[in-house]
C-alpha positions in Angstrom: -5.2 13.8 -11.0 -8.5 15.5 -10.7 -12.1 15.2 -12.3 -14.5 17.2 -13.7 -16.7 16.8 -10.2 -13.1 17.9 -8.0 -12.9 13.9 -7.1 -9.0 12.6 -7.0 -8.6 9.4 -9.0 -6.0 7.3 -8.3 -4.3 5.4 -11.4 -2.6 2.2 -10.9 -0.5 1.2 -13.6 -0.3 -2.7 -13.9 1.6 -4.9 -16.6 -0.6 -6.5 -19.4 0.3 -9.9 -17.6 -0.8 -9.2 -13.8 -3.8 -7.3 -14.4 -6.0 -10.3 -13.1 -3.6 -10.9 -9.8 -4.2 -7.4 -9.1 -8.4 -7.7 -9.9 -8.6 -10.9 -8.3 -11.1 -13.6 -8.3 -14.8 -12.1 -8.5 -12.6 -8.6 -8.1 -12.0 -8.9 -4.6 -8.6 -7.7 -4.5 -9.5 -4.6 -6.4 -12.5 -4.0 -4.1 -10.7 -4.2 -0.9 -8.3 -1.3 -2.7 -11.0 0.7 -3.1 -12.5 0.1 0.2 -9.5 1.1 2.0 -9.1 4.3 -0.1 -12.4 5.3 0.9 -12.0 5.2 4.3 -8.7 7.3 3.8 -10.6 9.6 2.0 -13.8 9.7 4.4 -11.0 10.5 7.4 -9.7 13.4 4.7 -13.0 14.1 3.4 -11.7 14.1 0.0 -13.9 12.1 -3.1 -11.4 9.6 -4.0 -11.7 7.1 -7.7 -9.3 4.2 -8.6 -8.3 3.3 -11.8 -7.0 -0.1 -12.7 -5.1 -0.5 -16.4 -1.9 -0.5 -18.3 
């Protein structure tokens, strides 16, 4: 899906139950998604979001 601003976002649909696994402690786990989809999208240079939720 697209934004307003053209960027792509990303939604990753996680159960009620294993949204903190996929967080992580002090949200690392979720930060090192979004640092590998940035550098994906710097090689592309495409503005890239992630959205974590059920």
């Amino acid at each position: 899906e697209h934004d307003d601003h053209g960027r792509i976002i990303i939604h990753l649909d996680v159960a009620e139950d294993d949204i903190g696994r996929v967080i992580g402690r002090d949200g690392r786990i979720a930060t090192a998604m979004r640092s590998l989809i940035k550098v994906a999208a710097i090689r592309e240079d495409v503005r890239v979001g992630l959205e974590i939720g059920d």
